[in-house]
C-alpha positions as CSV (number, residue, x, y, z in Angstrom):
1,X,-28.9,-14.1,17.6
2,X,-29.4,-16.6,14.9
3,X,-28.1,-16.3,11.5
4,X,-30.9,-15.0,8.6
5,X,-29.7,-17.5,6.3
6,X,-28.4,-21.0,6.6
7,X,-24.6,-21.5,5.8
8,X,-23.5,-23.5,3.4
9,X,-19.8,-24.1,2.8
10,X,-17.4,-25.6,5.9
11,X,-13.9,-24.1,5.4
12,X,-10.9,-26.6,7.5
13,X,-7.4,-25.6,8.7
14,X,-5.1,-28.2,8.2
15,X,-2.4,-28.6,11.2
16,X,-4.1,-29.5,14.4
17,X,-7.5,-29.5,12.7
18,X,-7.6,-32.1,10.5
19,X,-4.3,-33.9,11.3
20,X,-2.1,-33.9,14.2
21,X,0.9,-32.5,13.2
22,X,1.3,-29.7,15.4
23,X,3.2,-32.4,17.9
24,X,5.5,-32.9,14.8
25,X,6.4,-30.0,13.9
26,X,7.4,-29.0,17.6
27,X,9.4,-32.2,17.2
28,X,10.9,-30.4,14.4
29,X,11.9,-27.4,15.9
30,X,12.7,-29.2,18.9
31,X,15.7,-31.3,17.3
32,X,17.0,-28.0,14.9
33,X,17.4,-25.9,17.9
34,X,19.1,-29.0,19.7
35,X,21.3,-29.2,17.2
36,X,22.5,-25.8,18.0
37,X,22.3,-25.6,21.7
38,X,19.0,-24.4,22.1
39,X,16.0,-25.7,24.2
40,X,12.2,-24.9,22.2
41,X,10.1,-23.6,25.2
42,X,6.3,-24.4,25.2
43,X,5.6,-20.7,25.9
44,X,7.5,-19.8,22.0
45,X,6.0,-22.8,20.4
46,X,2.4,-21.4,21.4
47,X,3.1,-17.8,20.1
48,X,4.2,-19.8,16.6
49,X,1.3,-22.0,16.5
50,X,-1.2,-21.3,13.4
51,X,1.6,-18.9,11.7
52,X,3.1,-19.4,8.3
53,X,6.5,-21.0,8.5
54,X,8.0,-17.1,7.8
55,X,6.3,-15.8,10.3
56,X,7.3,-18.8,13.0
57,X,10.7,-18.8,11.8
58,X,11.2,-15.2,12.7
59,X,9.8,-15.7,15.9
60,X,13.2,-18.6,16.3
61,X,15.4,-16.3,15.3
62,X,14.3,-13.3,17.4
63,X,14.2,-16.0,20.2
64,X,17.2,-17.9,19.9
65,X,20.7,-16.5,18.0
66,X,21.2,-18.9,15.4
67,X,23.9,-18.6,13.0
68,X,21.4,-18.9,10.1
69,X,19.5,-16.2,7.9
70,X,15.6,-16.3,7.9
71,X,15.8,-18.0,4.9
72,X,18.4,-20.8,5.3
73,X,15.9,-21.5,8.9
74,X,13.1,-21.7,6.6
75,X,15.0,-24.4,4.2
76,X,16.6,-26.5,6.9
77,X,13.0,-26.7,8.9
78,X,11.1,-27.4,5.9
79,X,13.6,-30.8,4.9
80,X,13.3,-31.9,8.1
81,X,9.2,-31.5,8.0
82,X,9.0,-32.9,4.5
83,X,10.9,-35.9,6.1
84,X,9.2,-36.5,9.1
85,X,5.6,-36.2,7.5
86,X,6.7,-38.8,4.4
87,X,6.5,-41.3,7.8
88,X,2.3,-40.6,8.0
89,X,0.7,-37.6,9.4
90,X,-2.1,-38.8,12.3
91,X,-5.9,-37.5,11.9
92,X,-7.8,-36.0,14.2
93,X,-10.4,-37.7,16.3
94,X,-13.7,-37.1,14.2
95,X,-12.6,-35.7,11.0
96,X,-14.2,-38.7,8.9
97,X,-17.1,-38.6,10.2
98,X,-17.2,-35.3,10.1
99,X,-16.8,-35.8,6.3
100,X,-18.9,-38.4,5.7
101,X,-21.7,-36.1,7.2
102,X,-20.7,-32.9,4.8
103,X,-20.5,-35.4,1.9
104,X,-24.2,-36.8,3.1
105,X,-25.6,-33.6,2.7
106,X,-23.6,-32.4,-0.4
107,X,-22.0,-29.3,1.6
108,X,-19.0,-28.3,-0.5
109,X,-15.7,-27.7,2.4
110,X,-12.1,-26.6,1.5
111,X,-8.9,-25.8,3.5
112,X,-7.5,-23.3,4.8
113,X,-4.0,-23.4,6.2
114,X,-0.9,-21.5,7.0
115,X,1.4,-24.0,5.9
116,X,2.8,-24.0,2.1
117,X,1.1,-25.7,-0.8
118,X,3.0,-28.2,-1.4
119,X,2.7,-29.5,1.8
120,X,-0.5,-29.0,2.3
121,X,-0.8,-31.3,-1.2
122,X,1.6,-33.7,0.3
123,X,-0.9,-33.9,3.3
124,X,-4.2,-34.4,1.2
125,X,-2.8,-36.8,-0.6
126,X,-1.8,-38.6,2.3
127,X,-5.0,-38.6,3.6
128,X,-6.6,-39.7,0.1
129,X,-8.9,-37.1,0.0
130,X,-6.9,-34.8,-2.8
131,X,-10.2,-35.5,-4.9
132,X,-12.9,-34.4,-2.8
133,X,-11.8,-31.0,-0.9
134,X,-13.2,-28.6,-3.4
135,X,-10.8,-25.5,-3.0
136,X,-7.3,-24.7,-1.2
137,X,-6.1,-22.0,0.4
138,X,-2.2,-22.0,1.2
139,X,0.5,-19.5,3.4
140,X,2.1,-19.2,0.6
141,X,-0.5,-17.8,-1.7
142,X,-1.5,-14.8,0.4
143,X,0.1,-11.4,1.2
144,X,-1.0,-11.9,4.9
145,X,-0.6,-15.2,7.1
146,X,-3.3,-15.2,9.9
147,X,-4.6,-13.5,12.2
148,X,-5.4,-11.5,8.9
149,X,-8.2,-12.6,6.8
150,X,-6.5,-13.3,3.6
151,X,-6.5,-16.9,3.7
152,X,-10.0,-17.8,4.8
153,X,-10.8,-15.0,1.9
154,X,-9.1,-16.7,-0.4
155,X,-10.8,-19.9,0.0
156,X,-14.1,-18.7,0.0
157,X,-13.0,-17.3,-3.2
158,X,-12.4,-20.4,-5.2
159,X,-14.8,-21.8,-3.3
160,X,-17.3,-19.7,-4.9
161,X,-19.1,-19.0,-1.6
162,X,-19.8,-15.6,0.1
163,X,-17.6,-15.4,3.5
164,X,-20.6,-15.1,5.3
165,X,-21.9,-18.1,4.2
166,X,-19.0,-20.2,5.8
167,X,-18.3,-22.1,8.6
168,X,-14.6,-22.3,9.7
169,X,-13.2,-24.9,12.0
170,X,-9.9,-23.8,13.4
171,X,-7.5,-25.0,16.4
172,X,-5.3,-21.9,17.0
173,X,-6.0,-18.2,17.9
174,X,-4.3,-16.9,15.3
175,X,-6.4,-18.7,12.9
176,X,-10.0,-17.9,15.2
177,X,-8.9,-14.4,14.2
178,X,-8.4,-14.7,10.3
179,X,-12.0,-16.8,10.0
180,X,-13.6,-13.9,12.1
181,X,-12.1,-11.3,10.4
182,X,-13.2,-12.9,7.0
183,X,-16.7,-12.7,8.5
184,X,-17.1,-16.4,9.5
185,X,-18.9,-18.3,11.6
186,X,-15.8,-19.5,13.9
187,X,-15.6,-22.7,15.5
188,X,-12.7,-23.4,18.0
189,X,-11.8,-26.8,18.1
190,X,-8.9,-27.1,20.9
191,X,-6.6,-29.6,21.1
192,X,-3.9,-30.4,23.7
193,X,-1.1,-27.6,22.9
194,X,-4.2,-24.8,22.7
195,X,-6.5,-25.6,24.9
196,X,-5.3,-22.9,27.2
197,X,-6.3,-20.0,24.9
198,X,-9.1,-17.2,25.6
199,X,-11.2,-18.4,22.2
200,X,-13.2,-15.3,22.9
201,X,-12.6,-14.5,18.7
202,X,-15.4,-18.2,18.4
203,X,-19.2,-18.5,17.8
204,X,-18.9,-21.4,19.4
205,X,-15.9,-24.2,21.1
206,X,-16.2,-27.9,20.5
207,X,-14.1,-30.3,22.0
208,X,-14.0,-32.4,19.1
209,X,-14.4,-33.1,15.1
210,X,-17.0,-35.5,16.7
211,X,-19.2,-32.8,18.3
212,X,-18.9,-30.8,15.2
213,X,-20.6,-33.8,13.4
214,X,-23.4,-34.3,15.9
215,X,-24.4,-30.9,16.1
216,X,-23.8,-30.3,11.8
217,X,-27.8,-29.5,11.5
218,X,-27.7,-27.1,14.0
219,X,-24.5,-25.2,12.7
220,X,-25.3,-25.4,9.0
221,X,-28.8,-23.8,10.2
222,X,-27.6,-20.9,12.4
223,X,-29.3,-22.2,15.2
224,X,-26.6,-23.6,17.2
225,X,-26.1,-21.9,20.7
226,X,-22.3,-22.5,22.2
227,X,-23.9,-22.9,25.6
228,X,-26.6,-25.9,24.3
């Protein structure tokens, strides 16, 4: 069923969306946990992908017995990330064109992420485009990390845009869940580390930021069809 008006507002993730730095931050954990004995599986990566940091932390700790509170995890991960993404943080096939074409037609588009604000600053400034993404919405700013709705709520908000009125682009189930919640349209864009997952919670899955920009009419209209 199409939608009975068009949508007008695109609403990004950040990690594994718009960058690649989902392979980083496993990198991250990877060498912490190394440091004290302790092998990062794939399987408890996957269940930590598209959490807040708090929320992925915990899942370390009830995983592997550190000798470290939640909070001193939290501060040792974070130093490492800060120092690891100063070195560049890698986009994601398609996300400039995919810009280019919301900038074309003057459709508005903010973020939505699970990571903290400051690094999700650190990462638009990176990418030079601190100027033009019109609202932020960061883990650290909302009572409830995805799968809840808060964050994708909270964008829309200083976005000035109805939730229903949005079109989210996410990577992660987690984060399929929040934009749906919110009452989204939800695209799944899969990359290597979720490509396994059941995106059931999506209007529609696209391989790509490419596709998303070559079917942008269509989506922005309500008349794309997943199966087209």
């Amino acid at each position: 069923m199409n939608h009975t008006h068009p949508y007008t507002t695109f609403i990004f993730d950040m990690d594994g969306l718009m960058v690649n730095t989902e392979p980083i931050s496993y990198g991250v954990w990877q060498q912490l946990l190394a440091d004290y004995g302790y092998t990062l599986s794939e399987e408890v990566h996957g269940h930590m992908i598209g959490r807040r940091l708090g929320e992925s932390a915990q899942i370390v700790l009830d995983t592997y017995p550190l000798p470290l509170t939640l909070a001193q995890l939290m501060a040792e991960r974070n130093t490492r990330y800060d120092q690891a993404l100063a070195q560049g943080v890698p986009e994601m096939p398609g996300l400039r064109a995919l810009l280019a074409a919301l900038a074309q037609r003057h459709i508005p588009w903010g973020v939505a992420t699970s990571s903290p604000r400051t690094h999700a600053l650190a990462v638009l400034a990176q990418l030079q485009l601190t100027a033009v993404c019109q609202a932020l919405a960061a883990g650290d700013e909302v009572a409830q990390g995805k799968p809840a709705p808060d964050l994708y709520l909270l964008a829309a908000q200083r976005l000035g845009t109805p939730p229903t009125c949005c079109i989210a682009l996410e990577d992660s189930l987690p984060g399929c869940h929040a934009a749906a919640a919110a009452g989204m349209y939800s695209i799944a864009v899969p990359h290597s580390q979720t490509a396994g997952a059941s995106f059931t919670c999506a209007r529609a899955v696209l391989p790509s930021l490419h596709q998303v920009a070559d079917n942008l009419d269509a989506l922005l209209a309500g008349t794309f069809s997943r199966y087209q």
